[in-house]
C-alpha positions as CSV (number, residue, x, y, z in Angstrom):
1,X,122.8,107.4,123.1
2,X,120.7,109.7,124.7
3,X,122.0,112.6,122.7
4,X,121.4,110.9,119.5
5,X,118.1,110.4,120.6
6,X,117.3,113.9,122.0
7,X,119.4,115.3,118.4
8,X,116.4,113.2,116.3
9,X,114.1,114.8,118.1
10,X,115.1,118.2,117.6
11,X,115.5,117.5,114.1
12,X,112.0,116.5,113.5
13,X,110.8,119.9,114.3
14,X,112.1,122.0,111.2
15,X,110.5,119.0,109.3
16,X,107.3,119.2,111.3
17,X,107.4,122.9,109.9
18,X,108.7,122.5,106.5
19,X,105.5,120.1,106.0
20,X,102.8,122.7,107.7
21,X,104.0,125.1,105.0
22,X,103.7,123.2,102.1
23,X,100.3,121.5,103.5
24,X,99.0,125.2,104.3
25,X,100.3,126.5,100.4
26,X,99.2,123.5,98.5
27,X,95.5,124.2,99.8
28,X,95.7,127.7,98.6
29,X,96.7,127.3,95.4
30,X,93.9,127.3,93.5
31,X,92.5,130.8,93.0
32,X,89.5,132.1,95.2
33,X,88.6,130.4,98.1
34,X,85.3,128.2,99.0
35,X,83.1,130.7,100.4
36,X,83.7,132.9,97.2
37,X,83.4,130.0,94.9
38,X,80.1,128.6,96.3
39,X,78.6,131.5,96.9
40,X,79.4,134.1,94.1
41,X,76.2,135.6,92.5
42,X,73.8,133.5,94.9
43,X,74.1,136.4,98.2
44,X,74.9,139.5,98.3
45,X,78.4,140.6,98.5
46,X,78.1,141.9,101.9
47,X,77.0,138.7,103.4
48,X,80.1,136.8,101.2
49,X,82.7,139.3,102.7
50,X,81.3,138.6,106.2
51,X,81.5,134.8,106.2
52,X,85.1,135.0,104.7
53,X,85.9,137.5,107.5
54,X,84.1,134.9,110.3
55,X,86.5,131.7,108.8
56,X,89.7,135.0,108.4
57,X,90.0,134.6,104.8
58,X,90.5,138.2,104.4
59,X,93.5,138.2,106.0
60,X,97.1,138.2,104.0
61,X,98.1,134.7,103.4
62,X,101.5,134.8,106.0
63,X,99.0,136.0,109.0
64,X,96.7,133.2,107.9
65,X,99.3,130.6,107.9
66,X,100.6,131.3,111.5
67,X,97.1,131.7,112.8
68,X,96.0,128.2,111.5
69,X,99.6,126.6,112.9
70,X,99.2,128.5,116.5
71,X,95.6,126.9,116.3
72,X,96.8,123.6,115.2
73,X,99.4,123.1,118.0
74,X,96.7,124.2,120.1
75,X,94.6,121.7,119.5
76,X,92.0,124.5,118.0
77,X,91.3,122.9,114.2
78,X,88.4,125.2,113.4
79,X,84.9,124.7,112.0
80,X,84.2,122.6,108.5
81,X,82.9,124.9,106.2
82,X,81.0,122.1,104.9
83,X,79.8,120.0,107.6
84,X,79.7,123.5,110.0
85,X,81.0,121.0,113.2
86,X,84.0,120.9,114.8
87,X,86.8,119.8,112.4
88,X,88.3,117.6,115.9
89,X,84.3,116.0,115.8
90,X,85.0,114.6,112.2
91,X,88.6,113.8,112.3
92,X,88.8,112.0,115.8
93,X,86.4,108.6,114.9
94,X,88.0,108.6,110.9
95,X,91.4,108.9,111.9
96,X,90.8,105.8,114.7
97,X,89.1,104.1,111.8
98,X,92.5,105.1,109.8
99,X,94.4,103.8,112.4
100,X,92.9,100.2,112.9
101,X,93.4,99.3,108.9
102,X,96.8,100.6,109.0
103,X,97.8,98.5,112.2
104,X,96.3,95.8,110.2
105,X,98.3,96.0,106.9
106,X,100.9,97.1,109.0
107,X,101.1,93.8,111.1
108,X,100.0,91.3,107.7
109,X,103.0,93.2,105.6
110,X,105.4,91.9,108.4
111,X,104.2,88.1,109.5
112,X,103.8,87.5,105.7
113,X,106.3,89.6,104.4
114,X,109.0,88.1,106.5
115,X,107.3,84.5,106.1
116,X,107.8,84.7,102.0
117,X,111.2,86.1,102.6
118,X,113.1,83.8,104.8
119,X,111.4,80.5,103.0
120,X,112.6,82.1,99.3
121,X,115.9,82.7,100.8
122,X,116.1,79.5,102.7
123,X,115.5,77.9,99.3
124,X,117.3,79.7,96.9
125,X,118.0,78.6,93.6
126,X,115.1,76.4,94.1
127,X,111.4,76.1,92.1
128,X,110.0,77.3,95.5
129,X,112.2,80.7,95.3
130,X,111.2,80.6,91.4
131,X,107.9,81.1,92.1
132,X,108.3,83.1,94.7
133,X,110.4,85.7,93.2
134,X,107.9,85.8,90.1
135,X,104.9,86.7,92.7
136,X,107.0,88.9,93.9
137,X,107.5,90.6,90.8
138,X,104.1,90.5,89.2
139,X,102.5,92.1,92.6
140,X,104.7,95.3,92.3
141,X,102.9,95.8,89.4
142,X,99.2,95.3,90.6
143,X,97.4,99.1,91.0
144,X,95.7,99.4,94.4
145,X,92.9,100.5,93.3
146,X,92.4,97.3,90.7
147,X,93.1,94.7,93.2
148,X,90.9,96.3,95.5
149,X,88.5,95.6,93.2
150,X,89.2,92.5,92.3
151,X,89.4,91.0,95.8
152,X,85.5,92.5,96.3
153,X,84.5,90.9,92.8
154,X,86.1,87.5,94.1
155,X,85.7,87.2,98.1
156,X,82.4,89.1,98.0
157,X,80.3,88.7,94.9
158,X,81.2,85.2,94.2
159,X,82.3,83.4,96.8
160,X,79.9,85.1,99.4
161,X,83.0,84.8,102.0
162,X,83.8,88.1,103.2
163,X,81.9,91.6,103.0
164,X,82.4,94.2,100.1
165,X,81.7,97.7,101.8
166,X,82.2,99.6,105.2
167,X,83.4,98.5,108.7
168,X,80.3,96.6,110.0
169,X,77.1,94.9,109.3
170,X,74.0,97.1,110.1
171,X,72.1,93.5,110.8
172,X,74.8,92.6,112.7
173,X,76.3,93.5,116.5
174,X,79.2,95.6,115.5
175,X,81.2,93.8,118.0
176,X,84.8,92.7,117.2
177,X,84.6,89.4,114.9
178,X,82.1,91.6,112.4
179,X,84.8,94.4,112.4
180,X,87.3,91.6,111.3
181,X,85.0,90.5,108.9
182,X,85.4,94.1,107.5
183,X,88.8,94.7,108.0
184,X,90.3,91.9,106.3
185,X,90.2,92.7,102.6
186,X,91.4,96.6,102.9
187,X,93.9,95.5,105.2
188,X,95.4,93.0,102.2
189,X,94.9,95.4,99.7
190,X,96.8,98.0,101.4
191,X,99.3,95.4,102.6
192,X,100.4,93.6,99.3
193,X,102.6,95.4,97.2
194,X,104.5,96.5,100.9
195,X,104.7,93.0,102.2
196,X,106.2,91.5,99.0
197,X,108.7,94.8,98.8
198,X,109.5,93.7,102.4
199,X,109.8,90.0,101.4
200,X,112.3,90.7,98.8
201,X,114.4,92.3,101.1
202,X,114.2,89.6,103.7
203,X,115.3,86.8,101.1
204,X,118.3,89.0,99.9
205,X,119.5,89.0,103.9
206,X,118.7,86.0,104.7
207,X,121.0,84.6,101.5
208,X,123.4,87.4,102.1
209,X,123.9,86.0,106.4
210,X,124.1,82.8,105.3
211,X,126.4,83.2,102.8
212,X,128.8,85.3,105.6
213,X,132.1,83.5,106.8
214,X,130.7,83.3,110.7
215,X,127.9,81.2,110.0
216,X,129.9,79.0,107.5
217,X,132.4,78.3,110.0
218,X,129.7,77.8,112.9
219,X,128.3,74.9,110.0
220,X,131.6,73.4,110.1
221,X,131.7,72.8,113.5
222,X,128.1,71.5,113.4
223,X,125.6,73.8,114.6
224,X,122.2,72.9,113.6
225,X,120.5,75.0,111.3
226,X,117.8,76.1,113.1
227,X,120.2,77.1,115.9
228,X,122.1,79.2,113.5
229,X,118.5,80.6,112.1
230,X,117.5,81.6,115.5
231,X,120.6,83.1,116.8
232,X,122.1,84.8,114.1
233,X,119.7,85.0,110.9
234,X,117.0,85.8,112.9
235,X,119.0,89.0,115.2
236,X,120.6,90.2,112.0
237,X,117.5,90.4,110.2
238,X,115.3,92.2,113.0
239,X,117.5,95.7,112.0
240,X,116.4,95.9,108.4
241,X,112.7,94.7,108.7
242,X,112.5,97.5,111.4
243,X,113.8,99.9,109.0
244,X,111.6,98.6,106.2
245,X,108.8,98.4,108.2
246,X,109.4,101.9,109.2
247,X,109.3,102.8,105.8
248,X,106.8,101.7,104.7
249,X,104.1,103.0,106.9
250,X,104.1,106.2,105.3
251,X,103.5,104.1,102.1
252,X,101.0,102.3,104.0
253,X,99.1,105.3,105.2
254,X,98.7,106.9,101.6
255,X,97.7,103.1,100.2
256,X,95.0,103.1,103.0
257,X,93.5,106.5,102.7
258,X,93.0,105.0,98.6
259,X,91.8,101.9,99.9
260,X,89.0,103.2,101.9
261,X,87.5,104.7,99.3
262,X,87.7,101.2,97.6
263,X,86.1,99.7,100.6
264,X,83.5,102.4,101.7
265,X,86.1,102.5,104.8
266,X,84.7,105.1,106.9
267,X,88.3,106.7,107.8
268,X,90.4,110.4,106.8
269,X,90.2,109.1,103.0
270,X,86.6,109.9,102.4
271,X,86.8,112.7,104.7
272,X,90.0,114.3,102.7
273,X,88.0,113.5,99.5
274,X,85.5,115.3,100.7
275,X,87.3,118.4,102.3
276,X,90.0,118.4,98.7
277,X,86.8,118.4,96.5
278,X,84.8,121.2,98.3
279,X,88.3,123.5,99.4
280,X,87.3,122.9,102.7
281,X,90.3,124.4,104.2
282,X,89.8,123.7,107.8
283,X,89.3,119.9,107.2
284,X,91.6,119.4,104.6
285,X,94.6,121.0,106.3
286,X,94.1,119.7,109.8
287,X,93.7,115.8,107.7
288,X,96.8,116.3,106.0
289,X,98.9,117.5,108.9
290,X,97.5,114.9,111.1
291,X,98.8,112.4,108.1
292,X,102.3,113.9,107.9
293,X,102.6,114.1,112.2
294,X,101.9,110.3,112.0
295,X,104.6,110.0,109.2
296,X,107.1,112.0,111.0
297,X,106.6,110.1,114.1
298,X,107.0,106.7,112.5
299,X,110.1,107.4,111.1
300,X,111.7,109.1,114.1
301,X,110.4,106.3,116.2
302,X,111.9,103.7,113.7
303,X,115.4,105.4,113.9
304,X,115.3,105.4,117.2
305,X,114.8,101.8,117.2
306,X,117.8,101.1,115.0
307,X,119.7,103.3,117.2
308,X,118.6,101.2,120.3
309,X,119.4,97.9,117.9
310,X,122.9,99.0,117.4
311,X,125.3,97.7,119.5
312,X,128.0,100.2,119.1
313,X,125.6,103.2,119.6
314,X,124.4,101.6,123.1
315,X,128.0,101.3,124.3
């Protein structure tokens, strides 16, 4: 067990570097860089060439990419050309800000998600699983972006319930109940179409246990049902909403950092916005990465949960 755990990790290294690469080309695409794009005919040449020499823009693009990944490990992210701060100064309150509305979605995709599941699977066949599998259906197809939108025009301008914008009130104490207040309307946004992909996978398990010869037989004898639900249905489902859940974080993450700019959410989807916008390489790149590390560590942390679920790898 230990060695499969130990294996993962190893594993997640070449990814770890596969990612850096592409994160590190995909900002360099575009011809030029920001300091010669801003700045062209405005200053002198001189004073151009010095500033890209300052941020090491002059370099060949190999050296630059292992300087920036040495730097990154380090824990040295540079200087925004934009904002001229530390890129660690921006990055640290966003991504915390990040962080909270993705625990958020993260923990109303499973409670509702496996809520919605296990009663449409409990009732299958039924005018209950009917109209459940029909939401289902219709909010796959619902943009982000549009029910974003929607849920302000609804909750906000016209039932006066919930706030539109940002994470607190500025007439207000900032303490924890007006960061709910703010919280709950990205967090749903970013949680629907994950908690109903969730849902559907909960009802097909839950009809596929119940339809398995072991709990048949445990109904002939006369178990109650919500003995069998809590021994059996419940323990065989815990493996696949951990590995769906898993999943979809990395969905989560990408649907949050749209969301915020939905929500005037002050987290790393403004500041990439910013950073892509301006070719603010520094920002953009140490964003990004910080993204993909969180990826890459929720799906190595998810299989080693399955692994630790599995009975035959603990023996």
């Amino acid at each position: 067990m230990i060695r499969t755990i130990l294996l993962r990790l190893l594993l997640a290294i070449p990814l770890f570097l596969a990612i850096s690469v592409l994160v590190f080309v995909s900002a360099h695409l575009a011809p030029g860089d920001p300091i010669s794009n801003a700045l062209s005919g405005q200053v002198p040449q001189a004073a151009i060439d010095a500033l890209r020499h300052a941020y090491g823009l002059d370099r060949p693009l190999a050296e630059q990419y292992f300087v920036w990944l040495g730097h990154f490990l380090s824990g040295r992210w540079g200087d925004s050309i934009i904002f001229k701060v530390p890129v660690a100064s921006l990055l640290a309150p966003a991504f915390y800000n990040t962080a909270l509305l993705t625990a958020a979605a993260v923990v109303l995709c499973v409670v509702f998600g496996v809520a919605i599941g296990v009663f449409a699977g409990l009732r299958r066949g039924t005018r209950a699983d009917a109209v459940s599998m029909f939401v289902i259906q219709l909010g796959h197809n619902v943009p982000i972006f549009w029910l974003g939108l929607a849920l302000v025009w609804l909750f906000s301008l016209k039932l006066h319930w919930l706030p539109s914008s940002g994470i607190a009130d500025l007439r207000g104490d900032g303490g924890a109940l007006d960061t709910l207040r703010h919280l709950v309307l990205p967090a749903f946004s970013a949680a629907v179409i994950s908690m109903l992909i969730l849902a559907r996978l909960v009802r097909s398990s839950v009809i596929e246990i119940e339809r398995a010869d072991y709990v048949r037989t445990f109904r002939s004898l006369g178990f109650p049902r919500g003995t069998l639900l809590r021994r059996h249905v419940g323990r065989n489902l815990l493996a696949p909403v951990v590995n769906m859940t898993g999943l979809q974080i990395g969905y989560l993450l990408s649907g949050v950092i749209l969301v915020e700019n939905v929500f005037a959410w002050p987290g790393l989807g403004s500041q990439l916005y910013v950073a892509a916008a301006g070719r603010d390489y520094p920002l953009e790149q140490a964003g990004v990465m910080l993204v993909a590390a969180c990826f890459v560590a929720c799906n190595l942390a998810t299989d080693i949960a399955l692994d630790l679920l599995n009975p035959r790898l603990r023996a």
